[in-house]
C-alpha positions as CSV (number, residue, x, y, z in Angstrom):
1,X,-0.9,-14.4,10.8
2,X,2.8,-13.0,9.5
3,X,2.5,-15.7,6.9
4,X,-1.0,-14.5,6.0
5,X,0.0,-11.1,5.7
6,X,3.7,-12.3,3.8
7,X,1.3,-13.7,1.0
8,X,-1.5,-11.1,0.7
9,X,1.7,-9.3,-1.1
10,X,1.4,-11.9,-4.2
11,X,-2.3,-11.2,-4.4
12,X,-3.4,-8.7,-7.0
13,X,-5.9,-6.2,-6.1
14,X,-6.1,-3.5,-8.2
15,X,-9.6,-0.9,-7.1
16,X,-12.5,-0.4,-10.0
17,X,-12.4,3.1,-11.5
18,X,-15.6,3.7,-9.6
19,X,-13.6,3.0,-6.3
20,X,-11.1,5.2,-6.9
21,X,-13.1,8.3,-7.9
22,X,-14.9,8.0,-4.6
23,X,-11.0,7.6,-2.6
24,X,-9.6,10.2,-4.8
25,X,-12.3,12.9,-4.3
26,X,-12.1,12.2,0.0
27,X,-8.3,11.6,0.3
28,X,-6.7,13.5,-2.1
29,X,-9.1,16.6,-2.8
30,X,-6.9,19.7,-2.9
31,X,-3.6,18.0,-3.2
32,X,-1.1,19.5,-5.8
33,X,-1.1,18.0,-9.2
34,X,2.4,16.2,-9.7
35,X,3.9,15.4,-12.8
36,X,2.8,12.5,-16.0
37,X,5.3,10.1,-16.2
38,X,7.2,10.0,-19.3
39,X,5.8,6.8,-20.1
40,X,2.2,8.4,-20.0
41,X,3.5,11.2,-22.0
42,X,4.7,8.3,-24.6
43,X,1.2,6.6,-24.5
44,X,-0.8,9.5,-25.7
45,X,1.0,9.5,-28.9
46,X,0.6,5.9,-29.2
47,X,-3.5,6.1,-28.6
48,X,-3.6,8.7,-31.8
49,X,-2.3,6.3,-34.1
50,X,-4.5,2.6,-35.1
51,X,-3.6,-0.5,-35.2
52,X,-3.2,-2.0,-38.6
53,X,-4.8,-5.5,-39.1
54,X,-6.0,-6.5,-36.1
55,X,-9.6,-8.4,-35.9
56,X,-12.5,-6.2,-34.6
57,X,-12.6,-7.9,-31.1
58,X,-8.8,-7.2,-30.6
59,X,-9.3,-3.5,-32.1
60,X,-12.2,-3.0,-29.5
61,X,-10.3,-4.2,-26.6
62,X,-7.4,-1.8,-27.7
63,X,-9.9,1.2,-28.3
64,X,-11.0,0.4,-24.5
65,X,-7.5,0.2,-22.7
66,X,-6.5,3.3,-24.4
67,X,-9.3,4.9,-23.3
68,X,-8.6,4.0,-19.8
69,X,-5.0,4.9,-20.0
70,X,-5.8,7.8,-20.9
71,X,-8.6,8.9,-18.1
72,X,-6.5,7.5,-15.3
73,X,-3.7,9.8,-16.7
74,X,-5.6,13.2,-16.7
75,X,-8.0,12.6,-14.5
76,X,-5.4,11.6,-11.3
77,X,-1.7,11.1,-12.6
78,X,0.5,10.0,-10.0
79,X,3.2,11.7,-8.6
80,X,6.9,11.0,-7.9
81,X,6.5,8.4,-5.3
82,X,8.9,9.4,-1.8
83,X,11.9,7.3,-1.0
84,X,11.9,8.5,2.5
85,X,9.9,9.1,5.4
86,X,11.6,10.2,8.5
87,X,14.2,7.8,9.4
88,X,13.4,5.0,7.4
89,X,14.6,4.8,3.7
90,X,11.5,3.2,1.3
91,X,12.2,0.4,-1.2
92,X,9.6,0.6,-3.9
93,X,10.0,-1.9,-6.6
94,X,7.0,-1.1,-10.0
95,X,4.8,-4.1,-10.2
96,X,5.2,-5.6,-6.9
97,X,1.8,-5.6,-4.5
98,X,4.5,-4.5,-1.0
99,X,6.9,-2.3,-0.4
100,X,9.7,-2.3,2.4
101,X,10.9,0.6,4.8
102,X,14.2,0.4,6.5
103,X,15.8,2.3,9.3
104,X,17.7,1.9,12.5
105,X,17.0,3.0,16.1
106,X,19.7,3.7,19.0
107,X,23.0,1.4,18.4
108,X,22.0,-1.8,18.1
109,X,18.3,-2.0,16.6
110,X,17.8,-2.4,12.8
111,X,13.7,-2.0,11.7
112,X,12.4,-3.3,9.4
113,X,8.8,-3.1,7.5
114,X,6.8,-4.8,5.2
115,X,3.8,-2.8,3.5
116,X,1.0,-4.4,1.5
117,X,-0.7,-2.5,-0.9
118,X,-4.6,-1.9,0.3
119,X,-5.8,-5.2,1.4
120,X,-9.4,-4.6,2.1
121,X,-12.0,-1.8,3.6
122,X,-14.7,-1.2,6.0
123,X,-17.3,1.5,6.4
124,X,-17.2,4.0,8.6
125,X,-19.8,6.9,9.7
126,X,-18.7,10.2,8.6
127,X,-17.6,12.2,11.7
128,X,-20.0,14.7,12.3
129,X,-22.5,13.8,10.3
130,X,-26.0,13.1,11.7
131,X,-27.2,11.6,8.7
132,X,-26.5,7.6,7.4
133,X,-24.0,8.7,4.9
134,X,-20.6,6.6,5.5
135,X,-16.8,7.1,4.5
136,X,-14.7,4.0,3.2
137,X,-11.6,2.9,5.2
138,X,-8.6,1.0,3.6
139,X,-6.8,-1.2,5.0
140,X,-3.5,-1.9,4.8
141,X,-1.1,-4.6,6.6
142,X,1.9,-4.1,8.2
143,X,4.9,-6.6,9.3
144,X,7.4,-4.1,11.4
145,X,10.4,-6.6,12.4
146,X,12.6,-4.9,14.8
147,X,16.3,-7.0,15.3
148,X,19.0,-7.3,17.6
149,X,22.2,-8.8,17.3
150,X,20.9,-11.8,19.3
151,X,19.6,-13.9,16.7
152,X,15.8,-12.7,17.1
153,X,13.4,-10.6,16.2
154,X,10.5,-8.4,18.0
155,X,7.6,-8.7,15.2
156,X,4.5,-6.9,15.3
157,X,1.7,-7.7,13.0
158,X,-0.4,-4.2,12.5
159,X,-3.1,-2.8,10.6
160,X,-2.5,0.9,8.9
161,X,-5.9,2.5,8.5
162,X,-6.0,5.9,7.0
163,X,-5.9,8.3,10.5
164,X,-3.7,5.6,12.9
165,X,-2.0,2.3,13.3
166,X,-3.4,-0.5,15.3
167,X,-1.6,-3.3,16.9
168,X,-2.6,-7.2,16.1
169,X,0.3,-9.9,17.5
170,X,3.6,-9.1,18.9
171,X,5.5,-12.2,19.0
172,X,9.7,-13.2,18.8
173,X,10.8,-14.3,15.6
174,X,14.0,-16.9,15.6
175,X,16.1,-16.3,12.7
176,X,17.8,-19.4,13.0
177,X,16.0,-23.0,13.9
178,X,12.3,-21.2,14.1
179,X,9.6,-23.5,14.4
180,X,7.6,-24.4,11.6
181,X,4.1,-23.2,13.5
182,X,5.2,-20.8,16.6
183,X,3.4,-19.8,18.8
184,X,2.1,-16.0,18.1
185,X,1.2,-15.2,21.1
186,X,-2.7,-13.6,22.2
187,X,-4.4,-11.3,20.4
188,X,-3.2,-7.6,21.1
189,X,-6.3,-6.4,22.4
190,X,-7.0,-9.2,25.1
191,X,-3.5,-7.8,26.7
192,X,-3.9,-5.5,29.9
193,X,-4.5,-2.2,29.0
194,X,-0.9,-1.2,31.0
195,X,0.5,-3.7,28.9
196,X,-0.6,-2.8,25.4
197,X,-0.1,1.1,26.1
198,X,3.4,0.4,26.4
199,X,4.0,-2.2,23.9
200,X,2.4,1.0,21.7
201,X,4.7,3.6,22.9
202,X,7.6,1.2,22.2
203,X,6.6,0.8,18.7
204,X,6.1,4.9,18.8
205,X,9.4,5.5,19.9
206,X,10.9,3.4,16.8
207,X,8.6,5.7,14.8
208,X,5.6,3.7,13.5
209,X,2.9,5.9,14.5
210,X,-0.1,7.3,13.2
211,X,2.2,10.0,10.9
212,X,3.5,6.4,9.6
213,X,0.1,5.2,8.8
214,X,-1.0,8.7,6.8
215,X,2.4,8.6,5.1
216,X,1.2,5.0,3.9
217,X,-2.4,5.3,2.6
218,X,-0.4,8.2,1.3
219,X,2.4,6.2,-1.0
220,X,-0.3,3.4,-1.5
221,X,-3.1,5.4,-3.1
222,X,-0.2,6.8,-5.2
223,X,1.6,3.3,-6.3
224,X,-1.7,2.0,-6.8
225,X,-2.6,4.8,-9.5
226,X,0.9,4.3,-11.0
227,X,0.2,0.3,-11.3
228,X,-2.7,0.4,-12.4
229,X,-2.0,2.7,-15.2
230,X,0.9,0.7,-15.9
231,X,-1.3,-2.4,-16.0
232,X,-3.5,-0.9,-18.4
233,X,-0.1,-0.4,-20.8
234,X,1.1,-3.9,-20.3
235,X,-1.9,-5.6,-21.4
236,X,-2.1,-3.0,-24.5
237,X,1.2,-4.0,-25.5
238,X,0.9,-7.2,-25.5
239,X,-2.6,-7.0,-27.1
240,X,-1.4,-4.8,-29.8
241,X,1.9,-7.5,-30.9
């Protein structure tokens, strides 16, 4: 399962504009509008002025990414994306589908995490609501790696959904000499109850909680806006060579 979740980060999923009208208007209703990136800024001048002696299929398709460019830029610029939460320091690198938070606990623990950018949805009945109307969930996986000086690692395979995080595997990683297919040990929830309470206060303490997994549909839905505006301006460049 870690090595699924290590390559749903080279995936591209990028959501349709109808998708994130609907996630925009229930997650991020009422939130201060941050600033256009100067790129954006850079773009709109750009969309004023056409493209000299290109065929009419290319002039279309240059017509149409401008257009988008320029909705996703007023209608739900991104903001300055956070390089910190708490105690761990974020590492955000543009284009890539993951991003990596780092921070240490006590004297001799290092954390690590691994972040995929939304990775899939279910439906959900609106809380409250006594009629059939429903609310979509992301979903989001998480790889938090906790080290010693030992030579091995305390992983945790979990899934961030918007309100909480939720345990999959825990299973020791061997930096050195690991086996090509380890074993990953049962599936969280067939654990006793005892024991999976306190394999989740553990992972508490070290600060992945559900303020983590808010912080992260947080960041995502923001990087995802920024990428996918800046997805729409690579293809126009290259279009428009």
């Amino acid at each position: 399962m870690a090595q699924a979740i290590r390559a749903a980060r080279r995936s591209i999923l990028f959501p349709s504009r109808a998708l994130m009208d609907r996630l925009q208007q229930q997650q991020f209703s009422g939130q201060p509008n941050g600033f256009i990136p100067n790129f954006l800024a850079q773009n709109r001048t750009r969309m004023s002025t056409q493209t000299a002696q290109k065929s009419p299929f290319e002039s279309i398709l240059l017509r149409v990414l401008r257009n988008e460019i320029q909705y996703h830029s007023e209608y739900a610029p991104p903001h300055q994306l956070a390089t910190r939460f708490k105690e761990f320091e974020v590492e955000d690198q543009p284009g890539e589908q993951w991003i990596t938070l780092k921070g240490k606990f006590g004297e001799n623990e290092t954390i690590k995490i691994e972040a995929t950018m939304f990775d899939g949805s279910v439906m959900v009945p609106k809380s409250g609501d006594d009629s059939t109307t429903e609310d979509m969930h992301l979903h989001i996986s998480v790889l938090v790696d906790i080290s010693k000086e030992e030579g091995c690692d305390l992983e945790f395979v979990c899934s961030a959904w918007p309100d909480h995080i939720e345990i999959q595997k825990v299973y020791i990683f061997r930096r050195e000499g690991s086996l090509a297919q380890p074993y990953m040990g049962p599936n969280f929830g067939d654990l006793d109850n005892k024991l999976q309470n306190a394999l989740s206060e553990f992972l508490k303490a070290r600060g992945v909680n559900d303020d983590f997994s808010i912080f992260l549909h947080q960041f995502m839905m923001n990087k995802d806006r920024a990428e996918l505006i800046q997805w729409f301006k690579n293809v126009e460049l290259f279009v428009d060579k």
